[in-house]
C-alpha positions as CSV (number, residue, x, y, z in Angstrom):
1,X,-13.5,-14.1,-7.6
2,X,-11.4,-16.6,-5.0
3,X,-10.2,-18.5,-8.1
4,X,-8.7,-15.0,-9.5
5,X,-7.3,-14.2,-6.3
6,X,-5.6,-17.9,-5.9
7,X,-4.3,-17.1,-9.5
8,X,-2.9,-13.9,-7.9
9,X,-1.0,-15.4,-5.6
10,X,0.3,-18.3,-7.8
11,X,2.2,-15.6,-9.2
12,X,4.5,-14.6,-6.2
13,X,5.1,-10.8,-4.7
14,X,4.5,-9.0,-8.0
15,X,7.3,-6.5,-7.1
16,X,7.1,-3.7,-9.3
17,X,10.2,-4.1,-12.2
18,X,9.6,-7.8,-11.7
19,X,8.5,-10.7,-14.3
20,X,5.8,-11.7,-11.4
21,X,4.6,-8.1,-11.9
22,X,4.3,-8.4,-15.6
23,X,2.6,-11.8,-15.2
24,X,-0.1,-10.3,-13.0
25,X,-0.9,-7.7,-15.8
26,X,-0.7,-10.0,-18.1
27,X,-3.7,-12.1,-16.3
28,X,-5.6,-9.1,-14.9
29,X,-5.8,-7.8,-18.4
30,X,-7.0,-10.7,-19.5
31,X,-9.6,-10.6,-17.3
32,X,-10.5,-7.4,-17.8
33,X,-11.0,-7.9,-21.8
34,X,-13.3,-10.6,-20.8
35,X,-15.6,-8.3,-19.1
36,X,-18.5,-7.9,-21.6
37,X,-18.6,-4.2,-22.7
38,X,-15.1,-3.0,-21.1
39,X,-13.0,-1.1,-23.1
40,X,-9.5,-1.6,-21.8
41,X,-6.3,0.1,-21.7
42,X,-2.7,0.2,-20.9
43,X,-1.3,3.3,-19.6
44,X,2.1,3.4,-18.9
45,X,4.0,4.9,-17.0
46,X,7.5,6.2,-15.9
47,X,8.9,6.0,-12.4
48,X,12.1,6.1,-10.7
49,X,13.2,2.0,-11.0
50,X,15.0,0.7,-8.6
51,X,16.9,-3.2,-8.8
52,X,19.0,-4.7,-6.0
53,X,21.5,-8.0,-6.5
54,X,22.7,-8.0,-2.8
55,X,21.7,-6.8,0.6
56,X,23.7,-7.9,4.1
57,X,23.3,-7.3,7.6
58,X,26.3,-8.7,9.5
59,X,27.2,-8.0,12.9
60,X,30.6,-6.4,12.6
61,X,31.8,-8.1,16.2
62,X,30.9,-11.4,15.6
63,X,30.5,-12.2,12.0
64,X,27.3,-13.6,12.2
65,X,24.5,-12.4,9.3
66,X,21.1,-11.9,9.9
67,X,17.9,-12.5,7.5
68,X,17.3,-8.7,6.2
69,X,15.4,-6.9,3.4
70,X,16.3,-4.1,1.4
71,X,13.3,-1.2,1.6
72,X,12.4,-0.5,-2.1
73,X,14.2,1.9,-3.9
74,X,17.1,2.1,-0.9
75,X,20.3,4.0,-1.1
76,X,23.1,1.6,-1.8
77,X,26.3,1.0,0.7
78,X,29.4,-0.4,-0.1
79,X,30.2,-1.5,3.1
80,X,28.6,1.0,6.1
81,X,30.4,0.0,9.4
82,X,29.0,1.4,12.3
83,X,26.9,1.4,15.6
84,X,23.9,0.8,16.6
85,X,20.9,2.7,18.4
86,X,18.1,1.4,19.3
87,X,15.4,4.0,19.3
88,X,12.4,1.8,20.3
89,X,9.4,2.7,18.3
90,X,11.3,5.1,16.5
91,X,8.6,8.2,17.0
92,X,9.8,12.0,16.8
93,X,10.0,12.2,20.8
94,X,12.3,9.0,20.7
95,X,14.4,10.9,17.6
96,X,14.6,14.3,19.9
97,X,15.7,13.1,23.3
98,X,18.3,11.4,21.4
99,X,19.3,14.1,18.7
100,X,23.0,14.2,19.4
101,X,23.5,10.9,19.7
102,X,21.9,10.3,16.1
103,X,24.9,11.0,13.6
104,X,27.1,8.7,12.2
105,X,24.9,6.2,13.5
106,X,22.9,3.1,12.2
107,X,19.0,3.8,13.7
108,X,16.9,0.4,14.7
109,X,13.4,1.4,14.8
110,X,10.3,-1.4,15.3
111,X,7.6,-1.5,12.6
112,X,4.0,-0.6,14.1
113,X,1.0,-2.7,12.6
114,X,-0.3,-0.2,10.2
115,X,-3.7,0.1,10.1
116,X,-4.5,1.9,13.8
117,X,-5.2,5.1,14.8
118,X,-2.1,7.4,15.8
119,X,-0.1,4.7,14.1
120,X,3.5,6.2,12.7
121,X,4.7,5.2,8.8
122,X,8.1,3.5,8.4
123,X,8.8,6.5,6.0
124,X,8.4,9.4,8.5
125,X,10.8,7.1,11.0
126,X,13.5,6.7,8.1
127,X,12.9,10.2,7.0
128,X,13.8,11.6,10.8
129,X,17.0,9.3,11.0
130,X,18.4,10.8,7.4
131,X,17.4,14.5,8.6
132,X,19.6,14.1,11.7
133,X,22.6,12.3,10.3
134,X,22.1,8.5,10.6
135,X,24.4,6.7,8.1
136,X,22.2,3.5,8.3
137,X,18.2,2.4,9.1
138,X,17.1,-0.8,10.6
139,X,13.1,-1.4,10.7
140,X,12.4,-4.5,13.1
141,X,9.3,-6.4,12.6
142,X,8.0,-7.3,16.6
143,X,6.7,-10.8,16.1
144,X,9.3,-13.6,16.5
145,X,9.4,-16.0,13.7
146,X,7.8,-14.0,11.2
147,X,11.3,-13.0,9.7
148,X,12.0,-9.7,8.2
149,X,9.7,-6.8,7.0
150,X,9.7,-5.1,4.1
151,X,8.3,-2.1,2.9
152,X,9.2,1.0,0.6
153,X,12.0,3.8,0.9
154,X,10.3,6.2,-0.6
155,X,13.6,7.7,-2.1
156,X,12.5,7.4,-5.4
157,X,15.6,8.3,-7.1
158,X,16.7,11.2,-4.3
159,X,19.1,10.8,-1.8
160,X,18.8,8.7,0.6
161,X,20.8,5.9,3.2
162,X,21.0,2.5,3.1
163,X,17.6,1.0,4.8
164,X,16.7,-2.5,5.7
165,X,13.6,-4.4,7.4
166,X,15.2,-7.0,9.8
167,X,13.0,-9.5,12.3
168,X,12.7,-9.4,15.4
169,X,16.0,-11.8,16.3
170,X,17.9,-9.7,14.6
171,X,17.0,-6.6,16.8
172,X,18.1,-8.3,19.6
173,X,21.2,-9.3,18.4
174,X,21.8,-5.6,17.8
175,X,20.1,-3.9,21.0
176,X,22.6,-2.3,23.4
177,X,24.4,-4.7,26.4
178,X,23.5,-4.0,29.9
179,X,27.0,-2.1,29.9
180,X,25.8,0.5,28.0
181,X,27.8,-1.0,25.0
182,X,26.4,-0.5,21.6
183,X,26.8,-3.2,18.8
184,X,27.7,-2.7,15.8
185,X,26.7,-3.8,12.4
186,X,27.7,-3.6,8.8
187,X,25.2,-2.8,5.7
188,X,25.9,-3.8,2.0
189,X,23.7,-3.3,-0.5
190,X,24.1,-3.4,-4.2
191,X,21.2,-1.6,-6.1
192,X,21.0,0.8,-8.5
193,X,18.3,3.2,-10.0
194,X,17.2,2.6,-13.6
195,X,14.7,4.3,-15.5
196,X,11.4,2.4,-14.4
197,X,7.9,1.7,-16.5
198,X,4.9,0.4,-15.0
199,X,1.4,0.0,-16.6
200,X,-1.7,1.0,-15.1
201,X,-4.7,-0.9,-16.4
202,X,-7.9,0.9,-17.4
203,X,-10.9,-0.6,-17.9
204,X,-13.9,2.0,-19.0
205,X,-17.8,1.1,-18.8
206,X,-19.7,3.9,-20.2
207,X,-22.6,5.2,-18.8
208,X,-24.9,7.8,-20.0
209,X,-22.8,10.8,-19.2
210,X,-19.5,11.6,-19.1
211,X,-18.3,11.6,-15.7
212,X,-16.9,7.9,-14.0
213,X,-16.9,6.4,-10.9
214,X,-13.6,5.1,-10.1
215,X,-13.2,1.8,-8.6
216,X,-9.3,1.1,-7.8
217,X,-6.6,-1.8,-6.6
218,X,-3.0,-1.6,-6.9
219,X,-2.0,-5.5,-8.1
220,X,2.2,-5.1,-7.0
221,X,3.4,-6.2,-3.9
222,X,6.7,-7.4,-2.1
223,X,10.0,-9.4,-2.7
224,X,8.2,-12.2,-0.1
225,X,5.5,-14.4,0.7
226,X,2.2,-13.8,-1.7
227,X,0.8,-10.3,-1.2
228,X,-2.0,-12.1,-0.9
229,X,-4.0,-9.6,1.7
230,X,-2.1,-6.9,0.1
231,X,-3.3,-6.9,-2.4
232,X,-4.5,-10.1,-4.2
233,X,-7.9,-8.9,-2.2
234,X,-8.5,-6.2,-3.5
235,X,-7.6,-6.9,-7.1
236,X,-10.0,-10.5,-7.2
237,X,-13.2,-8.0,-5.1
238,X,-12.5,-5.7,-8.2
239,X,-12.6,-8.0,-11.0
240,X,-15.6,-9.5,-9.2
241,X,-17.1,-6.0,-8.6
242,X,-16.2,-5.4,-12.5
243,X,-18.7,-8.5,-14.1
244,X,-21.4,-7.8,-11.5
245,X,-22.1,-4.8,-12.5
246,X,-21.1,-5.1,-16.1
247,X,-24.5,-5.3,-17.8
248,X,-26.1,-2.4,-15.7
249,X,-23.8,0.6,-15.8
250,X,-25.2,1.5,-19.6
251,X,-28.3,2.7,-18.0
252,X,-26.5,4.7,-15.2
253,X,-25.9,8.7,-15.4
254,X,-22.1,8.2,-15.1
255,X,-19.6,5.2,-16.1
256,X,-17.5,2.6,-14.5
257,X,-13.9,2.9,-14.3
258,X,-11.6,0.5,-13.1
259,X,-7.9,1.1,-12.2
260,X,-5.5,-1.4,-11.3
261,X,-2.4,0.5,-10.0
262,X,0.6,-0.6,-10.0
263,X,4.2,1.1,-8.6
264,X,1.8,1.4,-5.1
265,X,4.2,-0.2,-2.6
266,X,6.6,2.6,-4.3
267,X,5.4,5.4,-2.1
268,X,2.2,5.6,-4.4
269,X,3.9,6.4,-7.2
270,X,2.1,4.7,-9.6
271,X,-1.3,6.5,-9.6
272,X,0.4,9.5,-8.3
273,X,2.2,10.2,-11.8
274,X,-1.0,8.8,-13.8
275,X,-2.8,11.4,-12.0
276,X,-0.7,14.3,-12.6
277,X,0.0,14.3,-16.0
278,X,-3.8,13.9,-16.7
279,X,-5.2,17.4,-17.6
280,X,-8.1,18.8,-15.4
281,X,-11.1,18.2,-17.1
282,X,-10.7,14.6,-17.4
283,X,-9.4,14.5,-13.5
284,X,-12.7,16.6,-12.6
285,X,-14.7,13.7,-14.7
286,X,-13.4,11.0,-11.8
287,X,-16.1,12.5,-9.2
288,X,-15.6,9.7,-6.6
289,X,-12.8,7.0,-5.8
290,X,-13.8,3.4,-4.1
291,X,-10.4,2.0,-3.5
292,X,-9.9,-1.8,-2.8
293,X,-6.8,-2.2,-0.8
294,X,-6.0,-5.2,1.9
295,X,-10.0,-6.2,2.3
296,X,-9.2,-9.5,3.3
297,X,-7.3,-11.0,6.2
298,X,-10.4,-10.2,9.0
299,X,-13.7,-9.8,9.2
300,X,-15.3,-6.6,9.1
301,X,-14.1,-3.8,7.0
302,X,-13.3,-0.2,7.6
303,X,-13.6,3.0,5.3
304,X,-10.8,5.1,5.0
305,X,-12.7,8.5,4.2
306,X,-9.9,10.9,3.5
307,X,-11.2,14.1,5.5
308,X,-14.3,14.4,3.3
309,X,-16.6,14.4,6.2
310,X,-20.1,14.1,3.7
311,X,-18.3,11.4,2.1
312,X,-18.0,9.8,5.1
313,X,-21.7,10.4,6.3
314,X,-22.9,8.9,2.9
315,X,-21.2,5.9,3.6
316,X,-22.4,5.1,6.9
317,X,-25.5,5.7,5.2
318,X,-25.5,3.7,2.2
319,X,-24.3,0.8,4.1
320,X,-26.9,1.3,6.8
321,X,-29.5,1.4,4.3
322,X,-27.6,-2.1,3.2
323,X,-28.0,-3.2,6.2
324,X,-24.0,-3.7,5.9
325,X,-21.8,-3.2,9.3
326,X,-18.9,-0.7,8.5
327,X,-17.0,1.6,10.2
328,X,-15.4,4.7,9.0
329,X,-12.6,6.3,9.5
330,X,-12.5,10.4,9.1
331,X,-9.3,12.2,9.4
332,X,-6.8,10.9,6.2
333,X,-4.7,8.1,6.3
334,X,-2.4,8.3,3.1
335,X,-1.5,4.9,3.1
336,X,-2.8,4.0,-0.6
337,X,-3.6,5.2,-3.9
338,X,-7.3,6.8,-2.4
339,X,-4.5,9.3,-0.9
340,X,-3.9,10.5,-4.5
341,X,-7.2,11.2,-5.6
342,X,-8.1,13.1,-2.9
343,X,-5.2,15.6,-3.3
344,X,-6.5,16.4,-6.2
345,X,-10.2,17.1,-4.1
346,X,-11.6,13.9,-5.1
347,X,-13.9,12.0,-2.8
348,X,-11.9,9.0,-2.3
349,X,-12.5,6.3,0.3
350,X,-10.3,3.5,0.6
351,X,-11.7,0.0,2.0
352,X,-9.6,-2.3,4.5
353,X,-10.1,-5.1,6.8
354,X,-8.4,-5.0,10.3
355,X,-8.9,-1.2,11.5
356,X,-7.5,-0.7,14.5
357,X,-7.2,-4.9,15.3
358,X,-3.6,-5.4,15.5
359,X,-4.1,-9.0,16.4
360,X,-5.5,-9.6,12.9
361,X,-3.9,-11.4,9.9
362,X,-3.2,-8.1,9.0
363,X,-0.3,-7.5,11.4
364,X,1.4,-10.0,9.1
365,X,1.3,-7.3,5.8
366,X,4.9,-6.7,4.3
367,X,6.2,-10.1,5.4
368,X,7.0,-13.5,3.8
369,X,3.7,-14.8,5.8
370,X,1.5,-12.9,3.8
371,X,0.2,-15.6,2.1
372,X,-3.3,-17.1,0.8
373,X,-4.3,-18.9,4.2
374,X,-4.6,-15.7,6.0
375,X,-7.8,-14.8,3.7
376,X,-11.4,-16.6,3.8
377,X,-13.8,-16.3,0.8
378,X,-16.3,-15.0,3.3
379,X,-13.8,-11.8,4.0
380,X,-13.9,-11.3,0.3
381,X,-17.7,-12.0,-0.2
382,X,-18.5,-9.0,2.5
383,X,-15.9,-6.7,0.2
384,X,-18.1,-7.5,-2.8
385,X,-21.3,-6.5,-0.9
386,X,-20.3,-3.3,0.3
387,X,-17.8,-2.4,-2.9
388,X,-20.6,-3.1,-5.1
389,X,-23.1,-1.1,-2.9
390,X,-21.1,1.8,-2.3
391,X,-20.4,1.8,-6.6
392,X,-23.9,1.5,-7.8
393,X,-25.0,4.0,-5.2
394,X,-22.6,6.5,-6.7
395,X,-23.3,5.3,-10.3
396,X,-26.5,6.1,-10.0
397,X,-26.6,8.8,-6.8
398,X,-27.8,12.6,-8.9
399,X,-24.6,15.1,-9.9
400,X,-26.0,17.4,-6.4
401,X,-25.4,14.2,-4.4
402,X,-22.3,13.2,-6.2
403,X,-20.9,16.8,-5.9
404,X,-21.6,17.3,-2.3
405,X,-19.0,14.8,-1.2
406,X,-16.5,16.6,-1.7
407,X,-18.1,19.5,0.6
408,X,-17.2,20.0,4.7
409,X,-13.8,18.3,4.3
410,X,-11.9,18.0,7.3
């Protein structure tokens, strides 16, 4: 397992559209044929591609051009000239007490660390500044020397303005002068859309009846640094979770299905589209989702349990009968692919290190420092455990159980 995750992040980012992407597949595929009894698949699919030769941030008063990264998928700009307001956090009171100063404006917001309770998404702050007329968005991450953050648009395709993760420097080159003065900046960026394809990787081990447990982890990342936490973890925990219980699901009542998503750090697209163009029957056959996403980086993990309040009692169960520590989390938090599978009324629980701990090695996601060092084989070791207990619980749980989770939901 650490060997496939260092082979992971020998690879770079894995940006979807990218060749480090397509190398990744290549090797998790690979890995997956090797599994004895898998039957493996590609399943591709089409998404709104998006490719970018240039991106600048340049303050328009002294010349001077600051480290920046284009969000993925971003709306071009030739050359947006304008200034700058600095709206803090960037949260909908911050947006409203400054509505009319908004338009025609560039909006610097700060990135929040992402996995914490009342936390804001980057989409809903760049969604508020193109509802109320900003021409350009700035997203700041707050630690110095940690350099710009990145992240995804989620324009896929639509309209959209130009939008950029800066660091922390370059937000106070471009915060307002104890005059009152704001500075102001010019955006290029030279992208374009393109008709995108992805492939999701399937990898099927029967059981005795038709219906599958679903065991997911999206393997693309970012421009920058590794993606090791997110998400070399939880690709290597599912390989790893993948051969251990390889020669025992034949004697379970349902299957073993593992999904490696890609097109995740693309609003969820990925999964999202593989979802919906399935037809019911086989979506109904997918009674629960165990989604592996960012499980390494701290120690101690927290599940993600989507609303699905029984789920979320049978996991604090399960582990307790384990004798595994977790916590859960109820209300949803759509912040990966288990968001998709419980739209559909799925019981999906997403696992993640560094709940609500912003000092973690997580606070470092969507960055050039998310790299291997952050992650110890003991963070991934704990995954295993509880992945693998959760999974053979529900592979071999009785269809009343099973269909209870998705009962009571919140």
């Amino acid at each position: 397992m650490w060997a496939d995750f260092q082979a992971l992040c020998d690879l770079g980012g894995r940006v979807a559209g990218s060749a480090s992407e397509a190398a990744a597949l290549t090797f998790a595929r690979e890995r997956l044929a090797a599994v004895p009894g898998a039957k493996v698949r590609d399943d591709p699919v089409d998404y709104p591609g998006w490719r970018c030769r240039t991106a600048q941030l340049v303050s328009a008063t002294t010349g001077v051009s600051f480290q920046c990264t284009p969000l993925l998928g971003t709306a071009s700009a030739a050359g947006v000239v304008a200034e700058v307001l600095d709206l803090g956090l960037g949260r909908r009171d911050d947006f409203e007490r400054h509505t009319d100063r908004v338009r025609g404006r560039i909006v610097m917001v700060r990135h929040e660390y992402p996995f914490a309770t009342g936390h804001v998404h980057r989409r809903v702050k760049l969604a508020l500044a193109q509802q109320m007329g900003a021409v350009g968005f700035l997203i700041a991450h707050p630690e110095r020397g940690v350099g710009a953050v990145s992240g995804s648009s989620g324009r896929n395709g639509g309209a959209g303005i130009p939008a950029l993760g800066i660091g922390v420097e370059a937000a106070e080159a471009f915060r307002r002068s104890p005059d009152g003065t704001l500075a102001t900046a010019r955006i290029v960026i030279d992208g374009d859309d393109y008709p995108g394809r992805t492939h999701m990787l399937i990898a099927d081990l029967p059981g005795r009846g038709p219906d599958w447990v679903v065991v997911s982890a999206h393997i693309d990342g970012h421009p920058h640094g590794e993606s090791a936490m997110d998400n070399a973890t939880g690709v290597a925990v599912a390989l790893g979770l993948a051969r251990l219980l390889a020669p025992h699901v034949c004697e379970c009542p349902r299957g073993l299905r593992i999904c490696l998503f890609s097109a995740e750090e693309w609003g969820l697209i990925g999964s999202r589209l593989w979802l919906e163009r399935m037809d019911e029957a086989a979506r109904r056959s997918m009674v629960i989702n165990v989604n592996l996403d960012s499980v390494g980086g701290a120690f101690g993990l927290t599940a993600l349990t989507s609303g699905f309040e029984r789920l979320d009692a049978w996991v604090k169960d399960t582990a307790a009968r384990a004798r595994l520590p977790i916590a859960t989390h109820l209300p949803l938090m759509a912040n990966s692919d288990h968001a998709n599978f419980a739209a559909h009324g799925i019981p999906a629980v997403r696992l993640l290190a560094g709940f609500n701990a912003p000092d973690s090695n997580l606070r470092l996601l969507l960055t050039a420092a998310d790299t291997r060092d952050k992650v110890h084989p003991h963070e991934l070791d704990q995954a295993l455990r509880l992945a693998s207990t959760l999974t053979w619980q529900a592979l071999a749980a009785t269809d009343a159980t099973l269909s209870s989770l998705a009962e009571g939901r919140d």
